[in-house]
C-alpha positions as CSV (number, residue, x, y, z in Angstrom):
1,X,56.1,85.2,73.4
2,X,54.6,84.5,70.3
3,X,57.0,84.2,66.8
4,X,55.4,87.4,65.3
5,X,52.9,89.7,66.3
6,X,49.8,91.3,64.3
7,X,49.3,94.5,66.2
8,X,48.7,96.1,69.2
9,X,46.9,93.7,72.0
10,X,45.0,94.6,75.5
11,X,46.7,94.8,78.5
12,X,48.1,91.1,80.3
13,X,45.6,91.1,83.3
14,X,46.5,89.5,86.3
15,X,45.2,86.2,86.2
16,X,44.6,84.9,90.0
17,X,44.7,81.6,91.6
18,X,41.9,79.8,92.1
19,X,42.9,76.5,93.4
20,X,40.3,73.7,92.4
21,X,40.6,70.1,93.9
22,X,38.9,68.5,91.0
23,X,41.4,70.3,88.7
24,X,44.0,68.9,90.3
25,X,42.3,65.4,90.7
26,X,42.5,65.3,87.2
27,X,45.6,66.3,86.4
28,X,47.3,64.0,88.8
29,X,45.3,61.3,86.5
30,X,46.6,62.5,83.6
31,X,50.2,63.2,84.5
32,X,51.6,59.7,83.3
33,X,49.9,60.3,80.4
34,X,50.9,63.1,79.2
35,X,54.6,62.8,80.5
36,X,54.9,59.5,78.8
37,X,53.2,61.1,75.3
38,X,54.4,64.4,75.5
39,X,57.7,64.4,76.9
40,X,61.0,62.5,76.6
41,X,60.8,61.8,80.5
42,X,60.9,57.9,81.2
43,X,62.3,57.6,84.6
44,X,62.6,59.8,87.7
45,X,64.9,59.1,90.6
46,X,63.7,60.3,93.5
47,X,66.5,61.2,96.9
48,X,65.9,62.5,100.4
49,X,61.8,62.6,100.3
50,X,62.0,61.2,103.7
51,X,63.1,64.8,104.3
52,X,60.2,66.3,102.3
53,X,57.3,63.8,104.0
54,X,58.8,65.5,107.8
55,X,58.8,69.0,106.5
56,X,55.0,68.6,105.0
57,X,54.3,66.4,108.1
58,X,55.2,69.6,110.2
59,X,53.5,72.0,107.7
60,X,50.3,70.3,108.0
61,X,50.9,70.7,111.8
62,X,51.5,74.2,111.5
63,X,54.5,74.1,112.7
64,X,56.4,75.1,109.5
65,X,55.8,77.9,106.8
66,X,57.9,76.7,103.2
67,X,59.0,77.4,99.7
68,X,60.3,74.8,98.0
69,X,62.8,76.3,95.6
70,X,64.2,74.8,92.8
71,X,66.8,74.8,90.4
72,X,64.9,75.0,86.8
73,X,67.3,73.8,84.2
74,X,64.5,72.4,81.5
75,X,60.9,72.5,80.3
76,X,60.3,69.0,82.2
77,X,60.4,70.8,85.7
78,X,56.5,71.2,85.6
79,X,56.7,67.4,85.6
80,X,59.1,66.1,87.6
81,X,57.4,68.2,90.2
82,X,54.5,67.0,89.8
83,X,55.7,63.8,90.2
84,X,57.5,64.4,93.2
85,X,54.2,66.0,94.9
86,X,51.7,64.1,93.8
87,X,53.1,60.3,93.5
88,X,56.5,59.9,95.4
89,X,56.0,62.2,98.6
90,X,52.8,60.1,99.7
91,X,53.7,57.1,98.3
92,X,57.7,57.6,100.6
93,X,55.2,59.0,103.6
94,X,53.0,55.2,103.2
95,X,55.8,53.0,103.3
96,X,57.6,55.0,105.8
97,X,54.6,55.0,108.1
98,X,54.2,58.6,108.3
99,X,51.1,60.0,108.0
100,X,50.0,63.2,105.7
101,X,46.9,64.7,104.5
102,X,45.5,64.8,101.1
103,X,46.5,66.1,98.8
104,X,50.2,66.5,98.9
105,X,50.7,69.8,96.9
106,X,52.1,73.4,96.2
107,X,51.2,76.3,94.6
108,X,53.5,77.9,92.4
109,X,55.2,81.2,91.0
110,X,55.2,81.0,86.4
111,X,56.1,83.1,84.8
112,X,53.2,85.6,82.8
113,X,54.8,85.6,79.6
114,X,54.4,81.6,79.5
115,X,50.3,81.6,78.4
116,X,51.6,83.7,75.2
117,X,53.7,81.2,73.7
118,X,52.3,77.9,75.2
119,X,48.7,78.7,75.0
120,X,45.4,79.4,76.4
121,X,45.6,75.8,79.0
122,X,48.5,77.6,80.5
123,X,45.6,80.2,81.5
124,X,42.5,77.5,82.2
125,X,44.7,74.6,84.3
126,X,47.7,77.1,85.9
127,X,45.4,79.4,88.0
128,X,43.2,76.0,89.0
129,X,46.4,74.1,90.1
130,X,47.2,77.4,92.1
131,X,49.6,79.1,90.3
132,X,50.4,82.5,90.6
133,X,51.6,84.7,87.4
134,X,54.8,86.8,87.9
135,X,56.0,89.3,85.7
136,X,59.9,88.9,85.6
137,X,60.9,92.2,84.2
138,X,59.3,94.7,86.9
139,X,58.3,94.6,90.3
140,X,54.8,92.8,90.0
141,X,52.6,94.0,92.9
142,X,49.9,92.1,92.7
143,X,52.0,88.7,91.9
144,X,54.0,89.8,94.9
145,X,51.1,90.3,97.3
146,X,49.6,87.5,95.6
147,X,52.4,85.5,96.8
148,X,53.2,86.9,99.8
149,X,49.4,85.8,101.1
150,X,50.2,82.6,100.6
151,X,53.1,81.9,101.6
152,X,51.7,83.1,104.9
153,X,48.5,81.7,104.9
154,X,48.0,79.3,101.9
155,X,46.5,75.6,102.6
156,X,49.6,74.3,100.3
157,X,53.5,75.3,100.7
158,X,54.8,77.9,98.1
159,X,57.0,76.7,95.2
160,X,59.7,78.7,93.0
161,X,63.0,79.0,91.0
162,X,65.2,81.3,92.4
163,X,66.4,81.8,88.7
164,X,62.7,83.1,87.9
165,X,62.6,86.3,90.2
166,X,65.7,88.5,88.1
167,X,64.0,91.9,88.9
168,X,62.9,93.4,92.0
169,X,62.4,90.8,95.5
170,X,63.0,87.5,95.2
171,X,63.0,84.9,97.1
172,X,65.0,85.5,99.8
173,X,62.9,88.5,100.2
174,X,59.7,86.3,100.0
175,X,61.4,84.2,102.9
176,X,62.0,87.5,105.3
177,X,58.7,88.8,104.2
178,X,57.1,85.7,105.5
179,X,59.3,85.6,109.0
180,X,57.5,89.2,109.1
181,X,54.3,88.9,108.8
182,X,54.5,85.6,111.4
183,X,55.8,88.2,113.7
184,X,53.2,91.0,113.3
185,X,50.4,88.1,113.6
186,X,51.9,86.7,116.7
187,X,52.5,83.5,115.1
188,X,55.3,81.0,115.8
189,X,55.9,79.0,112.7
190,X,59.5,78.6,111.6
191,X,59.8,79.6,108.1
192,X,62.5,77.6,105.9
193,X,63.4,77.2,102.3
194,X,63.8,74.2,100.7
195,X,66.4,73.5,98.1
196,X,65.6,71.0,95.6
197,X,68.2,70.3,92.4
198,X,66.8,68.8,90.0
199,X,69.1,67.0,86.8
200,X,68.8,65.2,83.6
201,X,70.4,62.4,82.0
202,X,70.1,60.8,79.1
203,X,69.0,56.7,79.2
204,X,70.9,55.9,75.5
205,X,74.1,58.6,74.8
206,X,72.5,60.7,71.8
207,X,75.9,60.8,70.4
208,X,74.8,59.7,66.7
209,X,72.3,62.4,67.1
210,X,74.3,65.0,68.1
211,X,76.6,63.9,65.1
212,X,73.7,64.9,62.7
213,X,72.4,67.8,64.2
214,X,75.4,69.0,63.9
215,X,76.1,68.1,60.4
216,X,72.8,70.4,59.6
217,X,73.8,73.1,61.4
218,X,77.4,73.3,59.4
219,X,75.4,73.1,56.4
220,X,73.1,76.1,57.8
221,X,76.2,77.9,58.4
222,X,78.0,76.8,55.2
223,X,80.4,75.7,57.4
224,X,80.7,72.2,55.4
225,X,84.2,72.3,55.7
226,X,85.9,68.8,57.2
227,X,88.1,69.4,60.0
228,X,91.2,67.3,60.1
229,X,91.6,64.4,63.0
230,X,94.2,63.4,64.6
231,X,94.4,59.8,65.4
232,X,94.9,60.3,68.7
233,X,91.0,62.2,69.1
234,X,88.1,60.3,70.5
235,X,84.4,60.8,69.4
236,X,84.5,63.5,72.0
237,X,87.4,65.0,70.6
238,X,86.0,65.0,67.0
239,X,82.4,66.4,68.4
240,X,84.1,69.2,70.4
241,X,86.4,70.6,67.7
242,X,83.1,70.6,65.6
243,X,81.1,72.2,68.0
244,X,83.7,74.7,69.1
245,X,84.1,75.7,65.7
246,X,81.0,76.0,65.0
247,X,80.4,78.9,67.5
248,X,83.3,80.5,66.7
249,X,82.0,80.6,63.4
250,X,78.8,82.2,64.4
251,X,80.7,84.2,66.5
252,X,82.4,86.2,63.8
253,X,79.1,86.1,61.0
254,X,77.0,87.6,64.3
255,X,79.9,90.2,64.8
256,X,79.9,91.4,61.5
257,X,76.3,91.8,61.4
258,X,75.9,94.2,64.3
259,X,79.0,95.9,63.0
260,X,77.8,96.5,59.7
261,X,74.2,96.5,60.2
262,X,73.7,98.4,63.7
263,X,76.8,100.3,63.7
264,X,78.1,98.7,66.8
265,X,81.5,99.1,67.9
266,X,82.7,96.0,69.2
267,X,85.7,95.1,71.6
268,X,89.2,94.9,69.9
269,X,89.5,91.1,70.7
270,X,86.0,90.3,69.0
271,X,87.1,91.5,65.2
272,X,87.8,88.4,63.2
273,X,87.5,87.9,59.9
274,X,84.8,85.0,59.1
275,X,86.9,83.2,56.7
276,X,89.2,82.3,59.8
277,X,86.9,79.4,61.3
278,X,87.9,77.9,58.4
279,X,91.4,76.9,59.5
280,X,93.0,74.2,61.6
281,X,93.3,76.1,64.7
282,X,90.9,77.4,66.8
283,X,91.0,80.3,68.9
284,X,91.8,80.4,72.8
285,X,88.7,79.6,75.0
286,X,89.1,83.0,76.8
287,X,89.2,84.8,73.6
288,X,85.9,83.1,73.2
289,X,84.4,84.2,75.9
290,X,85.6,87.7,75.7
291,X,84.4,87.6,72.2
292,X,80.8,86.1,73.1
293,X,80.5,89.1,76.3
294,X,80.9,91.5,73.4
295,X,78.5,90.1,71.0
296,X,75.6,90.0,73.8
297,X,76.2,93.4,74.6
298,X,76.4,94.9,71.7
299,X,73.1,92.6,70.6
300,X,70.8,94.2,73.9
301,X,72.3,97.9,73.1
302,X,70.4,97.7,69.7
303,X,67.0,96.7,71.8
304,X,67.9,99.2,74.8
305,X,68.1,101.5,72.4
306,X,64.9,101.5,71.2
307,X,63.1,101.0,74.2
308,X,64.9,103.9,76.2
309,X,66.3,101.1,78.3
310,X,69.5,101.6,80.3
311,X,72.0,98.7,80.3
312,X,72.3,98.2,83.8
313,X,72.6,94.6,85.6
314,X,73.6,91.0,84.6
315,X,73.1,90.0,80.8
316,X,69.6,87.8,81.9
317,X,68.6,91.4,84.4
318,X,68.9,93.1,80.9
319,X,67.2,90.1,78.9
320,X,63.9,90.9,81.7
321,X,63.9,94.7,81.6
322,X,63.8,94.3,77.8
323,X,61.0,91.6,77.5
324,X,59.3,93.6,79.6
325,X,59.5,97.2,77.8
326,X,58.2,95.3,74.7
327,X,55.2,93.9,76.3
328,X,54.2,97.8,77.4
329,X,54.8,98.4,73.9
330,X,52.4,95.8,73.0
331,X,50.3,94.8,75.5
332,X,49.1,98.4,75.8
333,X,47.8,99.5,79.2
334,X,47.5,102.9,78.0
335,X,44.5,102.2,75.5
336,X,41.1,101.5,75.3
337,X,41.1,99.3,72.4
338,X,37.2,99.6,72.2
339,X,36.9,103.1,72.0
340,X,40.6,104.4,70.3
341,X,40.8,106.0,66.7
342,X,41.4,104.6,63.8
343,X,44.4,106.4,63.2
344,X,45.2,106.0,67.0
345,X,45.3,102.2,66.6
346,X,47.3,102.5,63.3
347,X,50.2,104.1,65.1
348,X,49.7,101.5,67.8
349,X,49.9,98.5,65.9
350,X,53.2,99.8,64.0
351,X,55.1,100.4,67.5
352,X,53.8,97.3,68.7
353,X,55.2,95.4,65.4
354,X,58.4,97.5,65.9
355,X,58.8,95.9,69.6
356,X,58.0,92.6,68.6
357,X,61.0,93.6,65.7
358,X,63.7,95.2,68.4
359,X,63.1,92.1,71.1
360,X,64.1,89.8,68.6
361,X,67.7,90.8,69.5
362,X,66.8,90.0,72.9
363,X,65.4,86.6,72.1
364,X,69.0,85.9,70.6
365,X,70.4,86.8,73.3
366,X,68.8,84.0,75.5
367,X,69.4,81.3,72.9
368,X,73.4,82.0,73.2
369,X,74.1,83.6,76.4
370,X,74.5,79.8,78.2
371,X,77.2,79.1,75.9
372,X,80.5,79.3,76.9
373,X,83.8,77.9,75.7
374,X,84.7,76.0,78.6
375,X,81.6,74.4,79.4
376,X,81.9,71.4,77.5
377,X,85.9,70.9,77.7
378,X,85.5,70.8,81.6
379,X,83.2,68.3,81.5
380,X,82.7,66.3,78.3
381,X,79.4,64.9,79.0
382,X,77.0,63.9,76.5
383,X,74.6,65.9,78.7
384,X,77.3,69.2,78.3
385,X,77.6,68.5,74.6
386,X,73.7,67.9,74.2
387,X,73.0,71.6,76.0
388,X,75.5,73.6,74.2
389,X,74.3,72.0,70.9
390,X,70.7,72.6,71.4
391,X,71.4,76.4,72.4
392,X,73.3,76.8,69.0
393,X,70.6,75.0,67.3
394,X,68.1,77.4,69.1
395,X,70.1,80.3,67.7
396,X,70.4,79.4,64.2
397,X,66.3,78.7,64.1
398,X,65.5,81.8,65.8
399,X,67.9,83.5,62.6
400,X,66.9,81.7,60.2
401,X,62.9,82.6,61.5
402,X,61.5,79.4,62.9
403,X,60.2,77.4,65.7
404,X,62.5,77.3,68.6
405,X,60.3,75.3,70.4
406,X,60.4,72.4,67.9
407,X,63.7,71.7,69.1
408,X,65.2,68.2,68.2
409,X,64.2,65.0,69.9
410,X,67.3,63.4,71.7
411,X,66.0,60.6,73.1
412,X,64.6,59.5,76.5
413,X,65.6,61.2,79.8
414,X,65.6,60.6,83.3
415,X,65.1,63.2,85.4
416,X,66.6,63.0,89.1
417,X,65.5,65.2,92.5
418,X,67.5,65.8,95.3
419,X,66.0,67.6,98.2
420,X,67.9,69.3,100.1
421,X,68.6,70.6,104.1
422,X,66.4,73.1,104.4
423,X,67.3,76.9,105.4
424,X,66.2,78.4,108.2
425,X,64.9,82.0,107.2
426,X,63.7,82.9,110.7
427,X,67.0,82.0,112.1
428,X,68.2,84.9,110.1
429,X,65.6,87.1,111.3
430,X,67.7,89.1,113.9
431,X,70.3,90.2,111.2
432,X,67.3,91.7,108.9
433,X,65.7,93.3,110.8
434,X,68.4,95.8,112.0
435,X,67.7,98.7,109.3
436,X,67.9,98.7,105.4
437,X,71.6,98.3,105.1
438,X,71.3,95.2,107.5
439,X,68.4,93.7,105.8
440,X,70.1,94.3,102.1
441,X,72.4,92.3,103.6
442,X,70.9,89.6,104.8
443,X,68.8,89.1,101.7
444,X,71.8,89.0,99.8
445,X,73.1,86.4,102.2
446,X,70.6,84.1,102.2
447,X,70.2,84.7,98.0
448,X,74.1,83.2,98.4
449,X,73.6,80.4,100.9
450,X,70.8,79.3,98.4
451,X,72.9,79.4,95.4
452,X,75.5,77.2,96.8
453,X,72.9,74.8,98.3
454,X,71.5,73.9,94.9
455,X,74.7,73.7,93.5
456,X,75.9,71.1,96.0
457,X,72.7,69.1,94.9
458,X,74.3,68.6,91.5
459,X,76.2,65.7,91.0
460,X,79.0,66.2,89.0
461,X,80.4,62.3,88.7
């Protein structure tokens, strides 16, 4: 969404898929291109395509229906994707001596909201590359039916991130929606889902990077305060205390603003006095949390508010349900811009900049609600230290009104993709079809069974 907005804007149209070959030609061309120029990606290890060349082997065949689903930890997805489509499944399928037909491809579920904050090629090249728009925060017919279609029938398998469906069906729904429509067409293709995990690591350790981000964000803060080491702490040691600190810090300036500010009564364990952070010890990692659970809630009340939203669901089912209540507030469906009054139009922008005002707290939300205080002293990876630092920095630019997409440049990455065992979803097909509570059920099942396949594709050494 964009940083600020002007006024009130025509409704977001459904923008349709129109796969063009030459389109995507051209953008396999360019893809080393721009990944080298325009990302921080310089290597991707590829595992288990082998897998992948079979499964599109058998799609081609029609033998097979599938949605590749993937876990979507970072803006280089799109391209380690891409990659894995394009250059390493028919390059694995060559010197295998398998066989597949060009090109090797997917279309894809995005989100709707991306064209408004990455621009108008998100529009041109996303719908030509066969992407289908999804609005996250309500049930999105047409982006469902859209989908639905072609998971069924579509020349290309389907692709998604579970994470990107937090409102209304899924895809585990997608899945059983597909077994159903095989069956009503008298059709005998299996339908699976294909996990794929995808991870990043950095090439160099962005440790002295890290050092200095943080060393700007304490001065940000005026948090300049040096804490004492022990002789015993390592550079990890030192880092965490900092960084640890740091949100604790924020913790208490944030609670005192929606206390003062918004009125917000906040759990018993989150008042603190700001001056605290200051000191040698820092507070319990469950006190943390508990802290940080009351902080996000109290920050979404203030938008919920507004919007006549009820606070019902998970913190990112709140974060969707929001976004979207500001876009109707904006993005007015209601209105014929052509045609409506002056005075109309005035009361239209002002709610409009009033939403774009109230989502801000939302916004804040996302920036912070990945941060945890036991992330990084489970596992003090530079990769651990690097997220939780670039969330915090996130925050703090968001505050202090800036870009949060400039975000700081770490260094190179490579990017690693598993693929996975695939899921049967017609093997499941029995057990949802045997009423609403039974297919509830199953649904959530399979949402479960999908969860802990792409977690297993993590490596953790």
């Amino acid at each position: 969404m964009p940083d600020t907005i002007s006024g009130v804007k025509p409704p977001l149209e459904f923008i349709p898929p129109n796969f063009d070959a030459k389109a995507l030609w051209f953008a396999n061309r360019l893809l080393p291109l721009i990944t080298r120029t325009k990302t921080t990606l310089r290597d991707i290890d590829t595992q288990n395509v082998e897998r992948l060349v079979e499964l599109f082997q058998q799609f081609q065949a029609g033998k097979v229906r599938l949605l590749l689903a993937f876990r979507h930890p970072s803006s280089l997805d799109p391209f380690c994707l891409a990659n894995l489509l394009w250059r390493s499944l028919p390059q694995t399928a060559k010197a295998t001596g398998m066989s597949l037909q060009r090109p090797t491809h997917a279309h894809f579920l995005y989100d709707r909201g991306i064209p408004l904050w990455a621009g108008n090629w998100v529009t041109q090249w996303a719908p030509r590359l066969g992407g289908i728009p999804i609005h996250r925060g309500k049930i999105d017919l047409n982006g469902l039916k859209t989908a639905r279609d072609i998971f069924a029938n579509g020349k290309f398998p389907l692709m998604a991130a579970p994470e990107g469906a937090t409102n209304g069906p899924g895809i585990s729904q997608l899945g059983f929606w597909c077994v159903e429509d095989m069956v009503k067409a008298n059709r005998n293709e299996q339908v699976l889902i294909v996990p794929i995990g995808l991870q990043y690591h950095y090439i160099t350790p962005p440790w002295e990077e890290l050092r200095r981000i943080l060393t700007a964000l304490e001065k940000d803060t005026g948090l300049e305060i040096e804490l004492p080491a022990l002789a015993s702490d390592t550079r990890e040691d030192v880092l965490y205390k900092r960084l640890y600190r740091l949100g604790e810090y924020l913790l208490s300036v944030m609670e005192a603003y929606y206390t003062r500010f918004f009125h917000k009564t906040l759990p018993a364990v989150a008042i603190a006095d700001t001056s605290s952070s200051s000191s040698e010890t820092l507070i319990p990692r469950e006190t943390f949390a508990a802290r940080l659970n009351g902080l996000l809630d109290a920050s979404l009340q203030v938008a919920e508010e507004f919007f006549g939203v009820k606070p019902r669901g998970s913190i990112i089912d709140r974060c969707r349900r929001l976004e979207q209540a500001a876009w109707d507030y904006i993005y007015r469906e209601d209105l014929d811009l052509e045609t409506v009054s002056p005075l109309d139009r005035g009361l239209a922008n002002r709610i409009a900049e009033e939403a774009d005002i109230r989502v801000w707290h939302m916004r804040l939300v996302e920036s912070f609600v990945a941060v945890t205080g036991n992330y990084v002293r489970e596992k003090p990876t530079i990769e651990r230290f690097a997220d939780t630092t670039l969330l915090i920095w996130d925050m703090v630019c968001r505050i202090k009104g800036g870009n949060s997409f400039s975000r700081p440049n770490l260094g190179a990455q490579r990017g690693v993709i598993t693929i996975g065992e695939p899921i049967s979803v017609s093997d499941r097909w029995e057990a949802y079809k045997g009423g609403r509570k039974n297919a509830k059920q199953a649904v959530s099942d399979l949402t479960q069974d999908l969860q802990v396949a792409l977690e297993k594709l993590i490596k953790t050494d």
